[in-house]
N, C-alpha and C positions, 0 to 999 in steps of 0.2 A: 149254670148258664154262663157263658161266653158272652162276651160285651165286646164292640172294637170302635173305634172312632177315629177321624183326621178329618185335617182341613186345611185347608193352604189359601192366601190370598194375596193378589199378585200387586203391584203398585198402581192399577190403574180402579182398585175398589172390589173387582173381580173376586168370588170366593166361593172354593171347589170342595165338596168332602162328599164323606161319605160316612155312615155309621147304621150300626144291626145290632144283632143279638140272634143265636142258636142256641137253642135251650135242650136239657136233655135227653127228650125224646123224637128231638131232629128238625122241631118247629123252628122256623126262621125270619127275619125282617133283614131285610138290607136294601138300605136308602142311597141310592147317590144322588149329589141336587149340584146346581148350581145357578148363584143370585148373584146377578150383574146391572147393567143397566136396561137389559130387557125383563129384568123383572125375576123371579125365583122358579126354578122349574127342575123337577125330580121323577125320578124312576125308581117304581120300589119294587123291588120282587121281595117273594113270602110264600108260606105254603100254610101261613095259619087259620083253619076252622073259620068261615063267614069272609073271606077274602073272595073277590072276584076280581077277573082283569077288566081291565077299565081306563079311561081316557077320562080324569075328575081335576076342568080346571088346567094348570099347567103342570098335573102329575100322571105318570103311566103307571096302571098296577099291572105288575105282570105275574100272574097265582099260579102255582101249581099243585096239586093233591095234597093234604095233609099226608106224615107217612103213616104208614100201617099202624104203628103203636096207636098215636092218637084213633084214626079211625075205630082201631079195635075197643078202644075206651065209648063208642059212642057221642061222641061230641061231631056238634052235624053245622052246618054252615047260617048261622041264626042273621046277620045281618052284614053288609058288606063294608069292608077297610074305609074307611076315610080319613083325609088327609088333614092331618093336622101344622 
């Protein structure tokens, strides 16, 4: 599994990043957010099992198919992403 992370925060409190994980068989999370003084707010795209797209709050899930392998394993979409 791959891991990636960053963050940068500007002098006015401002703070940008972004952080995921793809895992061997192509399953994916990648988070970008940003929390300022209007408050924390992210977009996550994923392609993993039980993900749906969705407007939850101030995060965008944006899902796409699991890929084939997973499919082919049978693992089915049991309850949907939430944002932690």
């Amino acid at each position: 599994m791959t891991q990636h992370r960053a963050e940068i925060a500007d002098g006015t409190g401002a703070v940008r990043g972004k952080y995921g994980f793809t895992d061997p068989q192509g399953l994916f999370r990648n988070v970008e957010y940003i929390a300022d003084v209007n408050g924390y707010r992210a977009v996550i795209r994923s392609n993993e099992p039980g993900a749906i797209s969705q407007s939850a709050g101030d995060a965008v899930f944006l899902v796409r198919p699991p890929p084939p392998a997973v499919i082919a394993q049978g693992l089915r979409r049991p309850v949907p992403l939430v944002a932690v």
